[in-house]
Every structure is written in C-alpha cells, then in structure tokens.
Rosetta silent file (secondary structure, phi, psi, omega in degrees, C-alpha in Angstrom):
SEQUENCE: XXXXXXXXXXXXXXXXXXXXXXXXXXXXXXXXXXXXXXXXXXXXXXXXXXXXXXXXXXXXXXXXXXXXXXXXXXXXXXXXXXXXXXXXXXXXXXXXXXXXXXXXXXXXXXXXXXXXXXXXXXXXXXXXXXXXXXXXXXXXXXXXXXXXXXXXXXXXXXXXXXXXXXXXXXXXXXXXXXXXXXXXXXXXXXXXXXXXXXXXXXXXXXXXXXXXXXXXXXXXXXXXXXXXXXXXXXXXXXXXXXXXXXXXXXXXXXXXXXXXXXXXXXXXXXXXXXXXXXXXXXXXXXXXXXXXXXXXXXXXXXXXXXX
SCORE:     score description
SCORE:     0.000 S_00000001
   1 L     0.000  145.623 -178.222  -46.521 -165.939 -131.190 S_00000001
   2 L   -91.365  136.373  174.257  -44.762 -163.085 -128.951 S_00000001
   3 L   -87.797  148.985  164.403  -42.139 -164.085 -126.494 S_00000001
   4 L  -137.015  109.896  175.636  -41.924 -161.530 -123.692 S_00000001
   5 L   -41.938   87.672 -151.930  -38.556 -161.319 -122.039 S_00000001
   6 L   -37.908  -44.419 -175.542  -38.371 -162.215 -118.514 S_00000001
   7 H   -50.265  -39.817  168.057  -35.786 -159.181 -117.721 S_00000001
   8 H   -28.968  -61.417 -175.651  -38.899 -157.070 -119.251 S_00000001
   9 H   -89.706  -26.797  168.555  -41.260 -157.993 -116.639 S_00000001
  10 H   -69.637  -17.649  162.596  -38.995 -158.187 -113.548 S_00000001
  11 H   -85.904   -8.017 -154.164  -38.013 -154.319 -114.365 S_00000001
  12 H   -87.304  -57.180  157.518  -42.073 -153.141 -114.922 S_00000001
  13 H    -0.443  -79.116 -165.548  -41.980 -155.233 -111.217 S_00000001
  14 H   -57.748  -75.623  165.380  -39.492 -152.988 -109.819 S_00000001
  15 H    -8.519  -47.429  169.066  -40.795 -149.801 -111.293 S_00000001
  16 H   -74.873  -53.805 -171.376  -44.320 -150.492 -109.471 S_00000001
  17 H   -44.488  -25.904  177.712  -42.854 -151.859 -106.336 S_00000001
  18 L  -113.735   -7.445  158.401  -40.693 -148.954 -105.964 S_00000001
  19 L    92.669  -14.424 -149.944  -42.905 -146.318 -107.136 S_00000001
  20 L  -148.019   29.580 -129.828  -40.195 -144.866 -109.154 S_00000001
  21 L   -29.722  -54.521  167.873  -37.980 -145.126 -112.411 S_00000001
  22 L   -33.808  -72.730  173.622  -35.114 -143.531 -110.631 S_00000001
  23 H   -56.471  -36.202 -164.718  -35.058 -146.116 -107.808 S_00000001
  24 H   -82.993   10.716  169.311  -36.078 -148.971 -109.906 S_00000001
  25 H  -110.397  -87.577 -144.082  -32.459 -147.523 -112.460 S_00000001
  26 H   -70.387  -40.102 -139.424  -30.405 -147.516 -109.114 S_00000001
  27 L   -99.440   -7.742  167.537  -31.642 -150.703 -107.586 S_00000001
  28 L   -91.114    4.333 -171.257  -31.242 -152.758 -111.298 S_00000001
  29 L    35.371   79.200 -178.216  -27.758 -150.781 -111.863 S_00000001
  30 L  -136.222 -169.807  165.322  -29.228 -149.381 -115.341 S_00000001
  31 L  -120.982 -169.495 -158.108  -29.799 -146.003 -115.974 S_00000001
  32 H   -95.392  -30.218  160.032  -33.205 -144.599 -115.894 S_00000001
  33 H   -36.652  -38.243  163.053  -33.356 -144.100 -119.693 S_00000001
  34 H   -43.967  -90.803 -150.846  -32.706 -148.261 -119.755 S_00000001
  35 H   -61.967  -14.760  156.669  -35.347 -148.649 -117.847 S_00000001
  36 H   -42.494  -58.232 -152.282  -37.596 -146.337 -119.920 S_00000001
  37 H   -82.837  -25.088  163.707  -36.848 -147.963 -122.713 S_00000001
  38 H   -64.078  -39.871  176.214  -37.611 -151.469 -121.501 S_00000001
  39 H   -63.867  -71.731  161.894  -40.963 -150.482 -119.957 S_00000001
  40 H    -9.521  -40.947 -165.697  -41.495 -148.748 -123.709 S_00000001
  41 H   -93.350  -75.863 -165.069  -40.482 -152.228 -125.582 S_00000001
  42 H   -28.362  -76.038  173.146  -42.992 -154.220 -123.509 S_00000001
  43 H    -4.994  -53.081 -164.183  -45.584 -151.739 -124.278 S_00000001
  44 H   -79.336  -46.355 -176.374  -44.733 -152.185 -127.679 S_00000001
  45 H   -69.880  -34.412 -174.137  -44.728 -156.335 -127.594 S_00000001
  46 H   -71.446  -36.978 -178.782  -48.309 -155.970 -125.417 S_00000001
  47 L    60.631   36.911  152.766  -49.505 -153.332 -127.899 S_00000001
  48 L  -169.121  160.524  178.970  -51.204 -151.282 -125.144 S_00000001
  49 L   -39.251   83.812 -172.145  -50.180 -149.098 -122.067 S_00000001
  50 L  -110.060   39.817  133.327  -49.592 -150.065 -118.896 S_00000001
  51 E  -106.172  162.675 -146.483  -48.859 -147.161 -116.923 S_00000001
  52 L  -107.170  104.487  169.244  -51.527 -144.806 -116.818 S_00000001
  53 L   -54.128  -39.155 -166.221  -49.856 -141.179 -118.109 S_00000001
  54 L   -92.634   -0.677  176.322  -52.104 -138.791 -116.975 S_00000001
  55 L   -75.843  156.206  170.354  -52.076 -140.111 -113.141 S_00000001
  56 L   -77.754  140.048 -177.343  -48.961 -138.147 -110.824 S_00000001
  57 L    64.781 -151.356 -164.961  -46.108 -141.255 -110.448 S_00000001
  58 L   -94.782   66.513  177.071  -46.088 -144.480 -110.903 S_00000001
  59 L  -122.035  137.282 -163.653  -49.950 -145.772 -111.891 S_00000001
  60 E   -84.343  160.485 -177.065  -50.811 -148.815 -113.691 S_00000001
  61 L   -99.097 -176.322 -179.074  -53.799 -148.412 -116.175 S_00000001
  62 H   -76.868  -36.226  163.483  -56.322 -151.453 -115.504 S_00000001
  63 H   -27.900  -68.637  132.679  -54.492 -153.698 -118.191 S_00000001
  64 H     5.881  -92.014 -156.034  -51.365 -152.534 -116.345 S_00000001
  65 H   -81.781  -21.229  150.517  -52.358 -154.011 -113.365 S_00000001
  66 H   -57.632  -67.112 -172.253  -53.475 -157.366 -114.954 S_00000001
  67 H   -71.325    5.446  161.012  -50.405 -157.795 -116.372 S_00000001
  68 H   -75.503  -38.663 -179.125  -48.334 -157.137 -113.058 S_00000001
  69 H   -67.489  -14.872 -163.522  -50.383 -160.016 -111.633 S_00000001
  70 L   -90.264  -21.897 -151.516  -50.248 -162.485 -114.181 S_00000001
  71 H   -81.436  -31.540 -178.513  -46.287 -161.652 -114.162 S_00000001
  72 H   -80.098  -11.009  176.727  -45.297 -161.790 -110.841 S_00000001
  73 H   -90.390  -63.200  172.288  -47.039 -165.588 -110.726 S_00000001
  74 H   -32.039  -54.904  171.467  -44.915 -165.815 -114.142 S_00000001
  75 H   -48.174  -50.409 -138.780  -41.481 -165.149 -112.372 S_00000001
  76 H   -75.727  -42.438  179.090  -42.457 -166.895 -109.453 S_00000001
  77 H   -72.675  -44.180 -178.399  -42.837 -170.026 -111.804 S_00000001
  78 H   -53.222  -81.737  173.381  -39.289 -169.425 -113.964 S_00000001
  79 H     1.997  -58.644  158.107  -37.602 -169.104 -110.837 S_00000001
  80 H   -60.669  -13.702 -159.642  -38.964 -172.389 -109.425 S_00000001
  81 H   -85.633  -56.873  169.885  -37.775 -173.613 -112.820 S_00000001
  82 H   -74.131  -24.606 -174.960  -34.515 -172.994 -112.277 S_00000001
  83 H   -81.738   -1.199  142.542  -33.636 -173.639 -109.097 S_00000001
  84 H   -36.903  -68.074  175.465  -35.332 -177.126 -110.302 S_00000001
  85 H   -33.726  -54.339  179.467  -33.233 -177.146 -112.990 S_00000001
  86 H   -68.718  -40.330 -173.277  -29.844 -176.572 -110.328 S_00000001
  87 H   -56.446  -57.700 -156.063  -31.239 -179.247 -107.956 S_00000001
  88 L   -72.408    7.282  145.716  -31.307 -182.143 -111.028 S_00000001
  89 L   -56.931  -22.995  163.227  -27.780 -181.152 -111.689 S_00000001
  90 L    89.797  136.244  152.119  -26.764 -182.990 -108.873 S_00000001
  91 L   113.795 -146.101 -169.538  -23.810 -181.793 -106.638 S_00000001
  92 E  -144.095  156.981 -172.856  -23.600 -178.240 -105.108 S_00000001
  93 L  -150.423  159.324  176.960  -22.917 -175.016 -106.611 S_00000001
  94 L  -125.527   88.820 -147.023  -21.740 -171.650 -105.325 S_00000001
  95 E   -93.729  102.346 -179.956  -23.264 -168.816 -107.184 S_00000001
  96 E  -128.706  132.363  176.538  -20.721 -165.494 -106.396 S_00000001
  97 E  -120.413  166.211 -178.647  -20.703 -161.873 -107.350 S_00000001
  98 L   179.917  125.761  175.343  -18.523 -158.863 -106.975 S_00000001
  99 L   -47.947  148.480  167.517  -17.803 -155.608 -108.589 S_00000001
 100 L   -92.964   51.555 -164.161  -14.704 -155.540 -110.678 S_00000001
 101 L   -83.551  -29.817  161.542  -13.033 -153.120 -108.489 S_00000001
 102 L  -102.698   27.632 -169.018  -12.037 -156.193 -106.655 S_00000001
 103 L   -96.651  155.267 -168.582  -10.534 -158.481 -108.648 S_00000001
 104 L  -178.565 -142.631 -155.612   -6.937 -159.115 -108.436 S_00000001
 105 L   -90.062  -64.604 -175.497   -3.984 -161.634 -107.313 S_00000001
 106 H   -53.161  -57.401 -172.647   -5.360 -162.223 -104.098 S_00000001
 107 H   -58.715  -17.791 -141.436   -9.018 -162.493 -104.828 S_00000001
 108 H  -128.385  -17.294  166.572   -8.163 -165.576 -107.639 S_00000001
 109 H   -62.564  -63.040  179.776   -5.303 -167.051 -104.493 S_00000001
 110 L   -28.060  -68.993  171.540   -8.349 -167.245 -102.769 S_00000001
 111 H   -72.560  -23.070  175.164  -10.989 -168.642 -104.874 S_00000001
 112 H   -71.166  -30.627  162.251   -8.401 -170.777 -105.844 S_00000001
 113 H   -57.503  -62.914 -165.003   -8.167 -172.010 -102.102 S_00000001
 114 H   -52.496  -38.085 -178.321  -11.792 -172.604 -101.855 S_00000001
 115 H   -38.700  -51.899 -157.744  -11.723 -174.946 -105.209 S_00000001
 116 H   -65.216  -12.249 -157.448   -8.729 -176.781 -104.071 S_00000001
 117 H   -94.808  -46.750 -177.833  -11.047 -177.295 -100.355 S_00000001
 118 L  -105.237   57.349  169.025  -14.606 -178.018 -102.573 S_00000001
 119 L   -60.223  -44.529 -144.406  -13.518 -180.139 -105.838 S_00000001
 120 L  -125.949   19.366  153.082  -16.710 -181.346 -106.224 S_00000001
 121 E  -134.131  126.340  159.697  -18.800 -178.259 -106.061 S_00000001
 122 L   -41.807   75.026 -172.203  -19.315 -176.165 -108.620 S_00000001
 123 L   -81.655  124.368  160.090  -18.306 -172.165 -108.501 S_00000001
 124 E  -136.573  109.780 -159.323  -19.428 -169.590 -110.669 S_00000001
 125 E  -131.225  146.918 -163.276  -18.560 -166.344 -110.186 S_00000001
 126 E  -128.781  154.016  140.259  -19.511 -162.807 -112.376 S_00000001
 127 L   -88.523  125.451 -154.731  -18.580 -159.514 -112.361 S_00000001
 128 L  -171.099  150.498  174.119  -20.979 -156.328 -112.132 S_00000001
 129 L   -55.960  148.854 -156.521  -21.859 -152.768 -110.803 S_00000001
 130 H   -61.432  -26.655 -163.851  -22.792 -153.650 -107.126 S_00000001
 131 H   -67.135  -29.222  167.310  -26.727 -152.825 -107.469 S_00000001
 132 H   -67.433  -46.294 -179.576  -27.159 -155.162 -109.846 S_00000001
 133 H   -65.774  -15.482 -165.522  -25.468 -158.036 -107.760 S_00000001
 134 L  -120.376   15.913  174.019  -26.979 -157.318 -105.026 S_00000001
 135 L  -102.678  -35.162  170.828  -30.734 -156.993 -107.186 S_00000001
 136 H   -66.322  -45.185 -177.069  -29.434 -160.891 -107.961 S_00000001
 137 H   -54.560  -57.483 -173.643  -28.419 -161.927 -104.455 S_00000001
 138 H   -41.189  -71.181 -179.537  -32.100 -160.047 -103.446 S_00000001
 139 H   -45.017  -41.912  177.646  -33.674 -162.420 -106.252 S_00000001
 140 L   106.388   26.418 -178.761  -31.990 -165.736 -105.149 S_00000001
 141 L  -115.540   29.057 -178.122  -29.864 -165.802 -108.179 S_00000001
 142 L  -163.135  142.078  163.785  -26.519 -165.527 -106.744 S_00000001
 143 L  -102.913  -38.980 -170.354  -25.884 -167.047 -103.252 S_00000001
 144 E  -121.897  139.513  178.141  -22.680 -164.638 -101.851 S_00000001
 145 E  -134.485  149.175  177.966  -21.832 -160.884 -103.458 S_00000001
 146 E   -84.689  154.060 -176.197  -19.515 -158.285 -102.437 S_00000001
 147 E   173.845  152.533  179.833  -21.106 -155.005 -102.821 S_00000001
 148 E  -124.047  163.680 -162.947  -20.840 -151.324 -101.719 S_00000001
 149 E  -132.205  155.655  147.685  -23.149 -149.373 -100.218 S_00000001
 150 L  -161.020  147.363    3.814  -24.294 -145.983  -98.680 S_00000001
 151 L   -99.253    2.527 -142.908  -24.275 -145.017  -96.147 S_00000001
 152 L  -136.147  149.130  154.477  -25.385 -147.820  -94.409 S_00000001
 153 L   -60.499  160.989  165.040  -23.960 -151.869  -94.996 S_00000001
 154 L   -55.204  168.707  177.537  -26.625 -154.145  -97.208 S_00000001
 155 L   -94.994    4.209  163.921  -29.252 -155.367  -94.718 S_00000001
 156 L  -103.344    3.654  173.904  -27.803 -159.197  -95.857 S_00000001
 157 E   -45.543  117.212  164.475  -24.364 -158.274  -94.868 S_00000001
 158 E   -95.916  -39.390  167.105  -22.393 -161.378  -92.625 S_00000001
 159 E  -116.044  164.347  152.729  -19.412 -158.825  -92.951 S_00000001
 160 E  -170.372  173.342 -172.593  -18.686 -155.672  -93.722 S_00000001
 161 E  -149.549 -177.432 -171.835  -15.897 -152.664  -93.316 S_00000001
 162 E   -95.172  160.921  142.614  -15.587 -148.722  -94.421 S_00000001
 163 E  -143.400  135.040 -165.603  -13.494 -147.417  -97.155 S_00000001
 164 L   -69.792  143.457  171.170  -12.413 -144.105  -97.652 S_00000001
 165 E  -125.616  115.131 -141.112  -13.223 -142.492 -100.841 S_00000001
 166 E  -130.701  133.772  162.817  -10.783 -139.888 -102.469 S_00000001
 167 E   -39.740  138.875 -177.393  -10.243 -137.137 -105.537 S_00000001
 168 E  -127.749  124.844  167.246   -8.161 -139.082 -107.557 S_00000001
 169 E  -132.577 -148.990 -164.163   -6.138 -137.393 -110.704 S_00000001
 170 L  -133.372  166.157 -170.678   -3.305 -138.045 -112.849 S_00000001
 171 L   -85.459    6.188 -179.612   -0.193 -136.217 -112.568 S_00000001
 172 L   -94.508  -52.061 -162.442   -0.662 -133.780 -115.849 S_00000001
 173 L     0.861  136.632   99.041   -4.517 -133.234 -114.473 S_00000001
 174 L   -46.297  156.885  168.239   -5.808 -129.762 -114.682 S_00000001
 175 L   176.897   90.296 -177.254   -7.419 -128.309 -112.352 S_00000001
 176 L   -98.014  103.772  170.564   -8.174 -124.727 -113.021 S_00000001
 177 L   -42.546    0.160 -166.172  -10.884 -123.088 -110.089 S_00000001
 178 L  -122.584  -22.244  162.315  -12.323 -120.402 -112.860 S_00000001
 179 L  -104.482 -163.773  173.083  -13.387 -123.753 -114.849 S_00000001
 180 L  -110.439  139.775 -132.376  -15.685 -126.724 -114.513 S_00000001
 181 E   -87.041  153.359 -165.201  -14.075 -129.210 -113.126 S_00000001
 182 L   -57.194  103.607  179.333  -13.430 -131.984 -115.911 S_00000001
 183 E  -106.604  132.829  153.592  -14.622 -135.950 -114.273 S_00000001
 184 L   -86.152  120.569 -167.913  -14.339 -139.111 -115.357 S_00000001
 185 E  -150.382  162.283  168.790  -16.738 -141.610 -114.072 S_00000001
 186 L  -115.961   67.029  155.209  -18.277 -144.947 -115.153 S_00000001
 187 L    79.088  175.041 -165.593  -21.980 -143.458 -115.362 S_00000001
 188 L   -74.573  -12.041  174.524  -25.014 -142.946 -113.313 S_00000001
 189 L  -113.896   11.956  156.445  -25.296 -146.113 -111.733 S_00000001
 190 L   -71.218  126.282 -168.863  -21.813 -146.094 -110.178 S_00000001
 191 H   -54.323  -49.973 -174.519  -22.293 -145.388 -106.512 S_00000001
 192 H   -53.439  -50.889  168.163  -18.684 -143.447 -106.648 S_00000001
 193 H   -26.272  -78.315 -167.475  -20.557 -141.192 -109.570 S_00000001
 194 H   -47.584  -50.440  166.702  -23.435 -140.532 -107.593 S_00000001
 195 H   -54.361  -49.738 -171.294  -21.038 -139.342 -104.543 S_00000001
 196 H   -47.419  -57.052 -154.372  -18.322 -137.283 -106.834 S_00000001
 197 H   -81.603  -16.411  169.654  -21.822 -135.279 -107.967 S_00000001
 198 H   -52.529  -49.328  177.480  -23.455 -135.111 -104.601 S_00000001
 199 H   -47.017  -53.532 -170.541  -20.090 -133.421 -103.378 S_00000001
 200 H   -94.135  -30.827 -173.065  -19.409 -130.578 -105.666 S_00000001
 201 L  -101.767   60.712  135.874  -22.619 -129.629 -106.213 S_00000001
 202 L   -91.674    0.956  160.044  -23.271 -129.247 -102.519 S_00000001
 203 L  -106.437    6.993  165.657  -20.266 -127.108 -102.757 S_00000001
 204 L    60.674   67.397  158.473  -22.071 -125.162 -105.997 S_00000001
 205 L  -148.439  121.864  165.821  -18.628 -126.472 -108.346 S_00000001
 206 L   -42.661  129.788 -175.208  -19.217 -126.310 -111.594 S_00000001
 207 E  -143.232 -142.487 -147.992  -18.046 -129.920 -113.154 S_00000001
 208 L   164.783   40.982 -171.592  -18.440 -131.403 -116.672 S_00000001
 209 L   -58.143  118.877 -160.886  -18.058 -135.129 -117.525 S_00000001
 210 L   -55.592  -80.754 -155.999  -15.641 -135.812 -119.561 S_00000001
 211 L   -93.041   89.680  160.544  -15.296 -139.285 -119.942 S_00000001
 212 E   -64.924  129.658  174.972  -17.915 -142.649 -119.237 S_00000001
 213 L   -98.988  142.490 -149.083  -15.936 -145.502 -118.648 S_00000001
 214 L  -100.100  -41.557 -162.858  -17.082 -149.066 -119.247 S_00000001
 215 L  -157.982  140.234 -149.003  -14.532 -150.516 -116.711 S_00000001
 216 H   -29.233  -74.415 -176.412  -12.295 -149.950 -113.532 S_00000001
 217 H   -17.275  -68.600 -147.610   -9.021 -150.126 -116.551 S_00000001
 218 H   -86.329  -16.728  177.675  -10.196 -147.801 -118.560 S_00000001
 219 H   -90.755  -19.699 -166.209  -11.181 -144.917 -116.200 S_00000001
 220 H   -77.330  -38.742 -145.139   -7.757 -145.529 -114.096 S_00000001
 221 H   -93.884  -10.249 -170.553   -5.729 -145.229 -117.903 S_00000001
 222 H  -101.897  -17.548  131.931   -8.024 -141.953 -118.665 S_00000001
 223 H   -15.756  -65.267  178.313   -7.313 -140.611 -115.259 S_00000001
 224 H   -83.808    2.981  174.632   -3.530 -141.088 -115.208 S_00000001
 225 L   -91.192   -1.235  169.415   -3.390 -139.368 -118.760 S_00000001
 226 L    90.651   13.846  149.315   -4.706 -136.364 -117.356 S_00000001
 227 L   -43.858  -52.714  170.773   -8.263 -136.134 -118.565 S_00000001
 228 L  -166.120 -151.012  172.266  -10.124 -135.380 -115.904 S_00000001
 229 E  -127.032  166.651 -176.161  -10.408 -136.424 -112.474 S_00000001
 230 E  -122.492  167.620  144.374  -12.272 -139.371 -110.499 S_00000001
 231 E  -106.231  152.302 -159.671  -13.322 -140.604 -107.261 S_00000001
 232 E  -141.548  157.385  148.263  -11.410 -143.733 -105.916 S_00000001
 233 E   -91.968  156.197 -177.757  -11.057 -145.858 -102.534 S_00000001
 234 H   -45.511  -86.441  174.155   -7.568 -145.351 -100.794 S_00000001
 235 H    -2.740  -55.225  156.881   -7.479 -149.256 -101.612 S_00000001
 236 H   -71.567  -39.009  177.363   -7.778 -148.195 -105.143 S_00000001
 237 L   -40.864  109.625  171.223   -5.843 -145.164 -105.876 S_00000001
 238 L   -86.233  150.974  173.835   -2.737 -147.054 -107.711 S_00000001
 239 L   -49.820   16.128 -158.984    0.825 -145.066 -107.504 S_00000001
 240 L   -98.181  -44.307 -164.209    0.151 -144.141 -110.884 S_00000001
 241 L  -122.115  156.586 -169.534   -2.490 -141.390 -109.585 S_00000001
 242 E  -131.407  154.365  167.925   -2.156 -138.743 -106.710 S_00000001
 243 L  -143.294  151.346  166.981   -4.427 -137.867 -104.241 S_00000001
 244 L   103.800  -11.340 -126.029   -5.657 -136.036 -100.976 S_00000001
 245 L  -157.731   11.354 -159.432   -3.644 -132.656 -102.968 S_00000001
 246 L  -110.024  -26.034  164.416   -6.871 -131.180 -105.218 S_00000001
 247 L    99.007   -8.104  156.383   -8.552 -129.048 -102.254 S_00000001
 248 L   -99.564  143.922 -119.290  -12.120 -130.387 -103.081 S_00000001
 249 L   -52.932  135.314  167.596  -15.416 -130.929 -100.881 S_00000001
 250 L   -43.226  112.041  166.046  -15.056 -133.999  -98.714 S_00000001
 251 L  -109.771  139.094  169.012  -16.604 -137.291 -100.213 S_00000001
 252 L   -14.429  113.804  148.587  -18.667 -139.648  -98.549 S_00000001
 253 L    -7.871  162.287  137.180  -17.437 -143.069  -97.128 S_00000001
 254 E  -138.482  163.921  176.124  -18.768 -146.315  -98.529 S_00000001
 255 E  -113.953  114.636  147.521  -19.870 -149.665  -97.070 S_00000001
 256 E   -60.502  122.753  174.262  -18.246 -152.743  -98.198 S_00000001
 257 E  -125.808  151.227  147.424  -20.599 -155.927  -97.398 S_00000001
 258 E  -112.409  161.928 -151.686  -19.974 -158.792  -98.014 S_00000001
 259 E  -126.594  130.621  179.636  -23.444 -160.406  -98.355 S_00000001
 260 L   -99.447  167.446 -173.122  -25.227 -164.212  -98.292 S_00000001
 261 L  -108.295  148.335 -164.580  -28.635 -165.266  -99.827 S_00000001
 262 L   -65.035  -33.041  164.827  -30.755 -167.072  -97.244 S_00000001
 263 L  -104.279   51.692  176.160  -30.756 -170.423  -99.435 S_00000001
 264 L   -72.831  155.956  160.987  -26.747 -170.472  -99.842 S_00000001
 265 L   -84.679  141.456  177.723  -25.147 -173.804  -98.157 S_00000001
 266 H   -17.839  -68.030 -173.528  -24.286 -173.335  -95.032 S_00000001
 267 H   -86.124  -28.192  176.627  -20.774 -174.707  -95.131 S_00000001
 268 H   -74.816  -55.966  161.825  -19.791 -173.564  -98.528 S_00000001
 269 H   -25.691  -57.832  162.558  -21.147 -169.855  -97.409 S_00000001
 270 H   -16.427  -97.465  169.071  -18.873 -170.040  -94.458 S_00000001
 271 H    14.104  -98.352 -167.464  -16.185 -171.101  -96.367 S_00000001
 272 H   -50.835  -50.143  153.938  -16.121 -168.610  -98.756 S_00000001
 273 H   -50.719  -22.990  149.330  -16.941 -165.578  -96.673 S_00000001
 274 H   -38.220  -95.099 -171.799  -13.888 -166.570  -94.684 S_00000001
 275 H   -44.673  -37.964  165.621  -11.820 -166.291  -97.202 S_00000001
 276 H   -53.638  -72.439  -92.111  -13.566 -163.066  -98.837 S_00000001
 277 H  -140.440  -41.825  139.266  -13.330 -161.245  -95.902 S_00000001
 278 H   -82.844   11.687  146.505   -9.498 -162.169  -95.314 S_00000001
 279 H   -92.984  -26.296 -172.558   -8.508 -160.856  -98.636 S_00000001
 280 L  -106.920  -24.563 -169.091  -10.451 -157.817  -99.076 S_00000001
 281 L   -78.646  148.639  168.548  -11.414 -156.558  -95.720 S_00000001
 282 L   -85.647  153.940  127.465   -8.965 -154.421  -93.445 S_00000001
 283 L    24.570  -67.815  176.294   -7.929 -155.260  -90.225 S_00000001
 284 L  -107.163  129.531 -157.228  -10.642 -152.998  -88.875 S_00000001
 285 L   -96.429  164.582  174.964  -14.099 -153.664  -89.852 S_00000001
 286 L   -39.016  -49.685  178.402  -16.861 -151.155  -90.181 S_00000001
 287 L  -165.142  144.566 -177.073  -19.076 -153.032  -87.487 S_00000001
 288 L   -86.162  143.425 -138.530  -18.843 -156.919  -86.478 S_00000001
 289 L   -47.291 -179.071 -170.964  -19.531 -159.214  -88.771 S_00000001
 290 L  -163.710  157.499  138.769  -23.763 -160.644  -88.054 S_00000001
 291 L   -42.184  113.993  162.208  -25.530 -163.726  -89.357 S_00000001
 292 H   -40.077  -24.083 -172.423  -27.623 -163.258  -92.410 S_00000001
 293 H   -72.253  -22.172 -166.907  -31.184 -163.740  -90.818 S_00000001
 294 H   -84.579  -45.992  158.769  -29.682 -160.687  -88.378 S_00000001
 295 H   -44.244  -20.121  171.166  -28.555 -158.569  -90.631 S_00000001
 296 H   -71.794  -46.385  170.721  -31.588 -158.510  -92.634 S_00000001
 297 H   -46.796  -39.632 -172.944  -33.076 -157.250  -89.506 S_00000001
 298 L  -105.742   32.731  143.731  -30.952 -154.566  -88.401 S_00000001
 299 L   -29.978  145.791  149.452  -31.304 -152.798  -92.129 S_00000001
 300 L  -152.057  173.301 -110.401  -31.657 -149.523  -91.813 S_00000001
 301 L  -100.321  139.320  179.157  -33.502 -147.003  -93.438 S_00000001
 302 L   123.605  -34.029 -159.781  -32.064 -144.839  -96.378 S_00000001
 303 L   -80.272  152.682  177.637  -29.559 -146.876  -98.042 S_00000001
 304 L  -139.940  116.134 -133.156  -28.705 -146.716 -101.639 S_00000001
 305 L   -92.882  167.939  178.696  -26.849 -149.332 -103.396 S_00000001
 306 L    66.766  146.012 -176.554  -24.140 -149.575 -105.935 S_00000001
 307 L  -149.488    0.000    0.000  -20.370 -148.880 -107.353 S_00000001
C-alpha cells in the first residue's frame, strides 16, 4: 500500500492556494526547485498528473482537483489528531520558534527564566529560516515565533521593531568595482539574500555567489576570511567584520515580529513575549506592540516573509 507524506500534500496546498511555485518556495522557506520536486514525487506515488501543463499557471487537471479536496479534509483530520494527541498529554506546552540569528546568552537567560516561572509546562523550542516558522505558527503548529519580515511586520505580530541591514565583509575582502562582486549568502529563501540581490541589481552590479551557507556560523567564518561579502543586521555584524565602508546601494530594513498563534495560552504567551521582547528588541520599537486578533487585522498588503 502507498503512504503519501503529509509534507507532500500541504506543499501541492500551498502551490494552488497561492497560485505560484515561487510564493509557495518563499512562504514554506524551500527553494522553488524543492518544491518542484515534491509536487514531482507525489505525481510519481499517485501515478498521474495533477497540474494540468498545457493551462498558463497554476491549473489542476480534474484528478488534480480531486485530490486537493480529499487532502485538505486529510490535513484537517491529522491536525485534529495531534492537537488530540497534545491535549491527552496532560499539562501545558509552549510550542516556540525563531531563526538562529537569535540565539545567544541572553535568549537561553531568558528561556531559562520562563522554565524556572512554568516548571510544570512543557517548552519546546526549534530553530529555522523565518518563513518556515512563521508557515508553522500560520498552521497552528508552533504557538509563539520570532520572525523577520518585509517590509511590513507579520500580520500576527504582538511586538515588533526595525533593524538595520548592512554590507558586511571581512577585513582581507576584495572588492574590486571592474569585477562582480563576490557574496556569500545562505540561499534563496533567506530574506537577507533576497534583499542583497534586490539591491545591486537595481543598481545594475554585477555580483556572483560565492558561497551558500547552511548556518549563521558558517557564513560569519566565510565572511571574516575574506570570501566574499554578506548582508547583516547592525545587531549582527560581530567586531570580527567591518561595515558601512564598501560604498554599495542602500539595503532595505527588516521587520522583527515577534508573533502568537490564536490558540497559544494566554498566560504562558504573555509570559514569554515579555521576556522575548526584553532580550531581543531595542529600546525603540518599530510600531507599538498590538494584540494578536489586531494585528491580524491591520496586515498589510505586500509582505514577504523570511531570513
């Protein structure tokens, strides 16, 4: 008998619902070959099409559109399964995500408060590019996530603040104007990626990527060895790396949110968002802080997720 992997059918989901590969790669923090290749593998376990090739976009054949219907009733039941599943565990649990651009001293003082304040509920917290965390939060499979944004906060934001984002290099770097200029990035579904390339080539400069990087570590150690160059928040840029000194095209802000899921508890949510929000946030925030049902409201139109 064939198994068919929920993660299968929750991206061929996104893919209709969005209309798009491209969006449905940004808003699962994959790239759009991933998701190719996943729509491809069902296809393969189903052993017929379901998007219709010779249609313009995104169109389901009629099969296709059976199997979105039976699937989205399919989710709807795992879903129920699990949060079944969390209820008979008994207690309370606090399901938290956050790229690892923020983890540190502070963030683990922190989490370490909330434990010592909630011994008897149960924290689990992951690290991930934000688009993903905040395609989990979205789902109901995380209750609070940290995430960046542009240009706009998440529409689930209870806080959120700006951070500057800056050329980052190493202190050997080239960076010769008659060549293209060498980058280091960790791939297409980092929001700082997507910014670096929006930047030069709206200034028509030639660039190159050197390096993909799997993780924060590894792009900062190829960075200060003089490989190529990056983009960074201020926040990040360690003394290790110089910045502010390279003379290229201005990059976009981002919005730090941090963001709750509608069935988080109440009092644990708080909590925690307290405490998030005095270790990572600055002094001045982007716009004051909202209620999740309000924040969902005042979305606005445009935004595109992930770092």
């Amino acid at each position: 008998m064939t198994n068919i992997p929920t993660e299968l059918l929750r991206t061929l989901l996104t893919v209709v619902d969005l209309r798009s590969f491209t969006k449905a790669a940004q808003k699962l923090g994959v790239t759009q070959p991933a998701v190719s290749a996943q729509i491809k593998r069902l296809q393969f376990l189903l052993g017929f099409d379901l998007l219709d090739k010779s249609a313009p976009g995104v169109s389901l054949t009629e099969k296709g559109g059976t199997v979105v219907n039976q699937a989205r009733r399919l989710l709807a039941i795992n879903d129920q399964i699990v949060a079944l599943a969390r209820t008979a565990r008994g207690g309370r649990t606090m399901r938290f995500g956050l790229p690892g651009d923020f983890v540190g001293l502070p963030l683990w003082q922190s989490l370490a408060t909330f434990r010592a304040r909630w011994p008897d509920v149960r924290l689990h917290m992951k690290t991930g590019c934000s688009s993903m965390l905040l395609h989990e939060l979205e789902q109901g499979d995380l209750d609070v996530v940290v995430g960046m944004t542009a240009p706009h906060p998440h529409d689930m934001a209870c806080h959120n603040w700006r951070e500057e984002l800056v050329w980052v290099r190493g202190p050997m770097a080239p960076l010769d104007p008659k060549q293209p200029l060498p980058i280091v990035s960790r791939g297409e579904s980092c929001l700082f990626h997507r910014h670096m390339v929006a930047a030069l080539e709206g200034a028509g400069r030639p660039f190159d990527i050197v390096f993909t990087a799997g993780h924060l570590d590894e792009l900062s150690r190829a960075v200060a060895a003089g490989l190529g160059m990056t983009a960074l928040t201020r926040t990040l840029a360690g003394a290790s790396l110089i910045y502010d000194d390279t003379g290229l095209p201005r990059l976009a802000d981002v919005a730090c949110s941090i963001c709750a899921g509608p069935e988080a508890d109440p009092a644990l949510r708080d909590e925690l968002i307290a405490l998030l929000a005095e270790t990572l946030a600055p002094s001045v925030p982007l716009a004051l802080p909202v209620k999740p049902a309000e924040g969902r409201a005042a979305a606005r139109a445009g935004m595109q997720s992930v770092a």
